[in-house]
C-alpha positions in Angstrom: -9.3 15.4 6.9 -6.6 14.2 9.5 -7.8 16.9 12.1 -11.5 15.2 11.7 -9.8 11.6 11.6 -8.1 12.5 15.3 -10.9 13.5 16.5 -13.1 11.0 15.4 -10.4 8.8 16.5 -8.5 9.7 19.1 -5.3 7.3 20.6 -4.7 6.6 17.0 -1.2 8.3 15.5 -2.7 9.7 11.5 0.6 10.5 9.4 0.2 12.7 6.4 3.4 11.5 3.5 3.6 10.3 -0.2 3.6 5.8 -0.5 6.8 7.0 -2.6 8.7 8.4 1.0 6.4 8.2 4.1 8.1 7.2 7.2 5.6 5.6 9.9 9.2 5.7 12.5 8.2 1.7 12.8 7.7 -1.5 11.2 4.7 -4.0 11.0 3.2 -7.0 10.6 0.6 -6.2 7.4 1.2 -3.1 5.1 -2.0 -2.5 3.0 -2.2 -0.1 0.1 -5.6 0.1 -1.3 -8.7 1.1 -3.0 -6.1 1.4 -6.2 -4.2 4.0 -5.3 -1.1 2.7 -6.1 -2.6 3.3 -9.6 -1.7 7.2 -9.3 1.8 6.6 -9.3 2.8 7.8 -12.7 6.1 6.3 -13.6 7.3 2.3 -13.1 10.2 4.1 -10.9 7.6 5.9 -8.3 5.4 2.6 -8.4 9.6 0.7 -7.3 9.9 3.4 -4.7 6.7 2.8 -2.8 6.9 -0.8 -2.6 10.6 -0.5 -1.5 8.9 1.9 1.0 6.3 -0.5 1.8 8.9 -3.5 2.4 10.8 -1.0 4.9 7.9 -1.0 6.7 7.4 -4.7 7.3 8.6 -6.4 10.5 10.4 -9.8 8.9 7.8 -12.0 7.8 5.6 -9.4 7.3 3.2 -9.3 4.2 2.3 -6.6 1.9 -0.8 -6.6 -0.1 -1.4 -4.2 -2.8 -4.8 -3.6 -4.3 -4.3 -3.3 -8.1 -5.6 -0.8 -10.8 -8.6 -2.2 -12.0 -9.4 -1.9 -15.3 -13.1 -2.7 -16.5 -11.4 -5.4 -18.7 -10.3 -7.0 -15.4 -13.6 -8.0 -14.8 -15.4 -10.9 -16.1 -19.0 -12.1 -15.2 -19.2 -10.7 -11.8 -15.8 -11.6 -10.9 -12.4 -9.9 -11.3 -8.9 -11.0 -12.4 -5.6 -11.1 -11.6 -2.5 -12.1 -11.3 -1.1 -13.2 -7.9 2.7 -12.8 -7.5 4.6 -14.1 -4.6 8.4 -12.2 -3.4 10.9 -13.5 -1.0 12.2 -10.2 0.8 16.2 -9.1 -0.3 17.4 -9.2 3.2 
């Protein structure tokens, strides 16, 4: 898939790493984890390692937004739920 991605792509740096340990070598100003994948982390540890990964990744005053799992019960006439929470950065 990344071969396809370059080509398809090309001037555009594709890394291949786990949300848990990745290193993108630089920070930035949005990190997006989506399309629930953050739901296939397994243990509340794995799930603590990726969004300190994440945050390692931001430049300062960066934001993170991390799409949820979404369960069918999230969803209520057309329109889904959830909670929004707001962090201050430990630095």
């Amino acid at each position: 898939m990344l071969e396809i991605a370059r080509r398809n792509v090309p001037g555009v740096e594709f890394i291949k790493g786990d949300m848990v340990d990745f290193d993108a070598r630089r920070q930035f100003d949005v990190v997006l984890c989506l399309f629930s994948s953050i739901g296939y982390l397994t243990t509340k540890k794995e799930i603590s390692k990726a969004v300190v990964n994440f945050e390692r990744h931001l430049k300062g005053g960066g934001v993170l937004i991390i799409q949820p799992w979404l369960r069918k019960s999230s969803w209520l006439e057309r329109r889904c739920t959830c909670k929004l929470t707001k962090a201050i950065r430990r630095r």
